[in-house]
C-alpha positions in Angstrom: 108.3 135.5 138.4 109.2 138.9 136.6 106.6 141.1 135.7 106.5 142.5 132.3 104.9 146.0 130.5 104.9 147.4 127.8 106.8 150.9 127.4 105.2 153.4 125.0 106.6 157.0 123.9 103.4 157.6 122.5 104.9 159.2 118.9 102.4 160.2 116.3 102.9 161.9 112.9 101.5 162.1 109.8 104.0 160.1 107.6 104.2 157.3 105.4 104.1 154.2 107.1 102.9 155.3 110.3 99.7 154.2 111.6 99.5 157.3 114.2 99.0 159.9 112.3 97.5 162.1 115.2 97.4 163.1 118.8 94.0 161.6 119.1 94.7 158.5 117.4 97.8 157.8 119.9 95.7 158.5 122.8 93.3 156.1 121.7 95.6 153.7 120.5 97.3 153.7 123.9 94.1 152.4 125.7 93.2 150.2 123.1 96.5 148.2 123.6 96.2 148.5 127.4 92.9 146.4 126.9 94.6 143.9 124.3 97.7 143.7 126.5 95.8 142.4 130.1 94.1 139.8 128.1 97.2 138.5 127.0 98.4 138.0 130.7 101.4 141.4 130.4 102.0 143.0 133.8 101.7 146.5 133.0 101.0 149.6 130.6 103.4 152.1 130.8 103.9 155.6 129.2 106.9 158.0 128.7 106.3 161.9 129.2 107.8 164.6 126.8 107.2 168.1 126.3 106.9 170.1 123.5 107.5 167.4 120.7 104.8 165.0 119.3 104.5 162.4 122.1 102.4 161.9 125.2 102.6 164.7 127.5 99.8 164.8 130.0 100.0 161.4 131.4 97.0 161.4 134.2 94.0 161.7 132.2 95.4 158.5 129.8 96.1 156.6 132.6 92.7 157.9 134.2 90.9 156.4 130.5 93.1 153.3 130.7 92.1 152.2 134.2 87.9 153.0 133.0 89.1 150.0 130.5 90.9 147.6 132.4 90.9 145.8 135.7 94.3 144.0 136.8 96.9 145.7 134.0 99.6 147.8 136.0 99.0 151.3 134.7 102.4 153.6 135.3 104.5 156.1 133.9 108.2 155.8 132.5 109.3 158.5 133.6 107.7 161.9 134.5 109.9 165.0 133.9 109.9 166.8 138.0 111.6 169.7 136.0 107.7 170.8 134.6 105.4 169.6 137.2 103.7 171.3 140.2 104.0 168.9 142.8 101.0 169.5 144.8 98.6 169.6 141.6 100.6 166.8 140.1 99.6 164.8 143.7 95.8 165.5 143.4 95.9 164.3 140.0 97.8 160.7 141.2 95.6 160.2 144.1 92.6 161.0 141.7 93.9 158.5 139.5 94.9 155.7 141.6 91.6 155.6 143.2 90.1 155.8 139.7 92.4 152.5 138.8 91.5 150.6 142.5 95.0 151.6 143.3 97.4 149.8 140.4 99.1 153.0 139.4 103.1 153.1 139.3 104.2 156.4 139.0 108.0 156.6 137.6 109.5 160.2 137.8 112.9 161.7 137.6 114.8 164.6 136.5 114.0 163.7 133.1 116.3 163.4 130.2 117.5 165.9 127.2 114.1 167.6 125.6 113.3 169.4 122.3 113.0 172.7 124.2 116.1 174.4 125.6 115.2 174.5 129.3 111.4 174.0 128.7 110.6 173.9 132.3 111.7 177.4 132.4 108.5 178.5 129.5 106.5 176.2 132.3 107.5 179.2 134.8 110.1 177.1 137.3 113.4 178.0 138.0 116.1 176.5 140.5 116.4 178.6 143.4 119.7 180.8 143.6 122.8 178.6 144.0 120.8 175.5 142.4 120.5 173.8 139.9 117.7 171.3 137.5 118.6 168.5 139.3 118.2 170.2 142.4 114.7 171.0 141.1 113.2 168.2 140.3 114.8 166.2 143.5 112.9 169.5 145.8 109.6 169.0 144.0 110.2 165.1 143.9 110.3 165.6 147.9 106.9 168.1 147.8 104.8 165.6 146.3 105.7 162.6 148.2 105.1 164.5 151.5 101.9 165.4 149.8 100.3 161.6 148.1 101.8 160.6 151.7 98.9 162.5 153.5 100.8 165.1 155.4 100.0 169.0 156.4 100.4 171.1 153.6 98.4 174.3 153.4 97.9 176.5 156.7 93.8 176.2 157.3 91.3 178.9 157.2 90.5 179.1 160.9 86.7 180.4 159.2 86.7 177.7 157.3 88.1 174.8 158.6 88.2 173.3 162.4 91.4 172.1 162.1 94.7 173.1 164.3 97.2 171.8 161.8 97.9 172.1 158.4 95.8 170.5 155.7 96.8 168.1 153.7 95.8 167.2 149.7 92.8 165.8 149.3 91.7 163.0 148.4 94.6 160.7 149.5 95.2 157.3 147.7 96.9 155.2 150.5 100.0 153.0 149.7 100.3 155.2 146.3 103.8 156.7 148.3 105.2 153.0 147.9 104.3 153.1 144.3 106.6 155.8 144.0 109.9 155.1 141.5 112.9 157.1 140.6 114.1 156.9 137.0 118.1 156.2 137.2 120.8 156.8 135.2 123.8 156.3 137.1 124.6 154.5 140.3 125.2 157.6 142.3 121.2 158.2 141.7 120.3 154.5 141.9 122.0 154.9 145.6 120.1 158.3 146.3 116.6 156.4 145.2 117.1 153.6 147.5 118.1 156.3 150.8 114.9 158.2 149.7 112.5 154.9 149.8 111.5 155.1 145.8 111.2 152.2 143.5 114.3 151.8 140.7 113.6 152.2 137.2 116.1 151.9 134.8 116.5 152.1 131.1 118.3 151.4 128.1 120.0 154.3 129.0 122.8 154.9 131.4 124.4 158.4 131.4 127.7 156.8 132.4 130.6 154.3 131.0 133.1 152.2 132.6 134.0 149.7 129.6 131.8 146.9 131.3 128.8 145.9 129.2 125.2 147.5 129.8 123.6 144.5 131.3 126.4 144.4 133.6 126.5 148.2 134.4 123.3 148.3 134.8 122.9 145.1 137.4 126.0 146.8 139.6 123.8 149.8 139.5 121.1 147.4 140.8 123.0 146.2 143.4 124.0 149.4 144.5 120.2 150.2 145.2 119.3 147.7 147.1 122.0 147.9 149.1 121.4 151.2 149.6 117.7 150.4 150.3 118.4 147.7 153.2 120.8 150.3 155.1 118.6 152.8 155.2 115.8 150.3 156.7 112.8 151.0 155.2 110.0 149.2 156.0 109.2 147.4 152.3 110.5 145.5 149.6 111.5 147.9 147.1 110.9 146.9 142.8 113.1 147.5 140.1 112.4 148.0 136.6 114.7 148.2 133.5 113.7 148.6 130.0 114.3 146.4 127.2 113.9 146.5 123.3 112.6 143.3 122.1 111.2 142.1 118.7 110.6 138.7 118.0 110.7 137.8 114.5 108.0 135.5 114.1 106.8 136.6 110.6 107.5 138.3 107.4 106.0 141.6 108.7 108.4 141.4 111.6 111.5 140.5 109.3 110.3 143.7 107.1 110.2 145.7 109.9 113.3 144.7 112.0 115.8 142.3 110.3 118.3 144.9 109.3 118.0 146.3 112.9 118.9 143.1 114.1 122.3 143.5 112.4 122.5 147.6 113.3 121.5 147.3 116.8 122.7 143.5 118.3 125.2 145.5 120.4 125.7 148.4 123.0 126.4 151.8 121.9 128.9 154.1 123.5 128.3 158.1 122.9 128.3 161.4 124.9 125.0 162.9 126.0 124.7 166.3 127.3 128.6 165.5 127.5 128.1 162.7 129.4 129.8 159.5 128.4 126.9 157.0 127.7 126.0 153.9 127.3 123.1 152.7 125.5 121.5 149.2 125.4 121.3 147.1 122.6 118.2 145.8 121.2 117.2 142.3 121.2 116.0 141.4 117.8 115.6 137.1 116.6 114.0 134.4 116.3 112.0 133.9 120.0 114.5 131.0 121.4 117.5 133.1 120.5 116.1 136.1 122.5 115.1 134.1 125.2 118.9 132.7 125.4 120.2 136.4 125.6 117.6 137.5 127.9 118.8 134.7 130.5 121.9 136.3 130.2 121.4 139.7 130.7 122.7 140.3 134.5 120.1 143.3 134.8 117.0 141.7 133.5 117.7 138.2 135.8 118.6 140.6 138.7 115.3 142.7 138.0 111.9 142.0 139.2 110.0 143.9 137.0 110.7 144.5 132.6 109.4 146.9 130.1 109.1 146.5 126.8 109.2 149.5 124.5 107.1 149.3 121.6 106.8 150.5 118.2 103.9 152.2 119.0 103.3 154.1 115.5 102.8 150.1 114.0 99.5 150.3 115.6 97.5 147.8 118.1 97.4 145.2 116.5 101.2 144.5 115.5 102.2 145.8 119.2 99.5 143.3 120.4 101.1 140.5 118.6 104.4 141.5 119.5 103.4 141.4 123.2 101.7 137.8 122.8 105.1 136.4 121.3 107.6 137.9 124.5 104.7 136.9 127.2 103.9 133.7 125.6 107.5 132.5 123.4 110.4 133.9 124.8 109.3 135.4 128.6 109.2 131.1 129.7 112.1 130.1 127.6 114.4 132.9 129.1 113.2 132.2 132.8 110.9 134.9 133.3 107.5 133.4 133.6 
């Protein structure tokens, strides 16, 4: 059975239409749909990190509020930007919040992807070492706070203050959070690095590469390239993989208002450069339920996947994204082979 979340970006702004108008009111939203989503029987609640633009940015206290609410729901992030974060601080903060959620956090980090701010890790006060480069960065703090949620020596201890011989490690520690540990992918050179390191795959609609093949198909090689990866390197679990899906259901005229001209605009993948990258994004699945479901047994990533995010609308409010969320779980998930 595939396990399915919800993937929100967390936008809110004051404009017509929008039923997040504020910062407050998407925070709250967020948990609100959390609640609504684990009594509908979906997998997980996820949320996607950005800085300096009007989306969620501090993920832990959320996820911290979220877990106070809930009891089984998943509770992750999709993806968190290495480029901004202090690694040791960052694995306090997880291991608080783990324990907080009786361990069902799923922490997706990465590089990140292109931001508002030009190099906005840089206001944060972190630059490559000489010779290095972003990517570097967030791969070398990637490393620190694994080695830290892990449990081992960090700090060199006080020898007035502390007994110990050896260095100290983070505390508290949240075991078997280092297994819930996944790298967000964009190619299949970093798909094949993820599964050498021993993190989780998480992939979006979003690869920053193009060979002419369709995404779903792109995306499954990409897949298989991780796992593959993952069994030669012999680590001692069964890795997950994620990708990301958008999905609307058209079960009503609020939903055709909304999304039946999308379903015309965006029933196919889109080839375009990013950051001069060749890329290839996803298409959106947009239908009646049975017609989704049909597509969705075909997609060669989302049959090869074990776990699937749905990203949400999120400035249509709780209730539509609730009802959305009942219609894929309970409508198209079965029909399509997922449940």
């Amino acid at each position: 059975m595939t396990k399915i979340g919800f993937l929100s970006f967390g936008h809110y702004q004051d404009v017509r239409g929008s039923l997040v108008p504020t910062a407050r009111e998407s925070l709250v939203q967020a948990i609100d749909l959390a609640v609504a989503a684990e009594e509908l029987g979906v997998d997980g609640a996820y949320v996607r990190v950005h800085h300096f633009a009007p989306q969620y940015s501090a993920p832990f206290p959320l996820l911290a509020a979220m877990a106070a609410r809930t009891k089984t729901i998943e509770l992750g992030t999709g993806v968190i930007d290495m480029r901004y974060e202090n690694p040791l601080y960052m694995a306090e903060e997880a291991a608080v919040t783990d324990l907080v959620s009786n361990r069902r956090l799923q922490l997706g980090i990465s590089r990140g992807s292109p931001e508002t701010a030009l190099d906005g890790w840089r206001t944060f006060g972190y630059l490559p070492s000489e010779g290095s480069d972003d990517a570097d960065l967030a791969r070398d703090k990637a490393a620190l706070f694994r080695h830290a949620i892990a449990g081992r020596g960090i700090a060199q201890p006080n020898p007035r203050m502390s007994g110990s011989v050896g260095r100290l490690p983070i505390d508290p520690i949240s075991p078997g959070l280092s297994e819930r540990i996944w790298w967000g992918s964009g190619t299949r050179a970093t798909a094949r690095w993820a599964g050498e390191q021993g993190m989780n795959l998480m992939s979006s609609t979003l690869l920053t590469e193009d060979t002419g093949v369709p995404f779903d198909e792109l995306q499954a090689e990409q897949i298989e390239v991780f796992r593959t990866a993952w069994s030669e390197a012999g680590h001692a679990w069964a890795p997950r993989v994620s990708v990301s899906r958008s999905i609307l259901p058209i079960v009503s005229e609020t939903d055709e208002y909304y999304f039946g001209v999308r379903a015309q605009r965006e029933s196919r993948d889109q080839v375009g450069l990013l950051d001069g990258a060749r890329s290839r994004f996803g298409r959106s699945y947009i239908g009646a339920p049975d017609v989704i479901a049909e597509e969705l047994a075909a997609d060669a990533a989302v049959q090869a996947a074990d776990t699937l995010l749905v990203t949400i609308p999120n400035q249509l409010g709780v209730d539509f994204n609730a009802a959305l969320l009942g219609n894929i779980v309970q409508l198209v998930a079965p029909a399509a082979g997922l449940r």
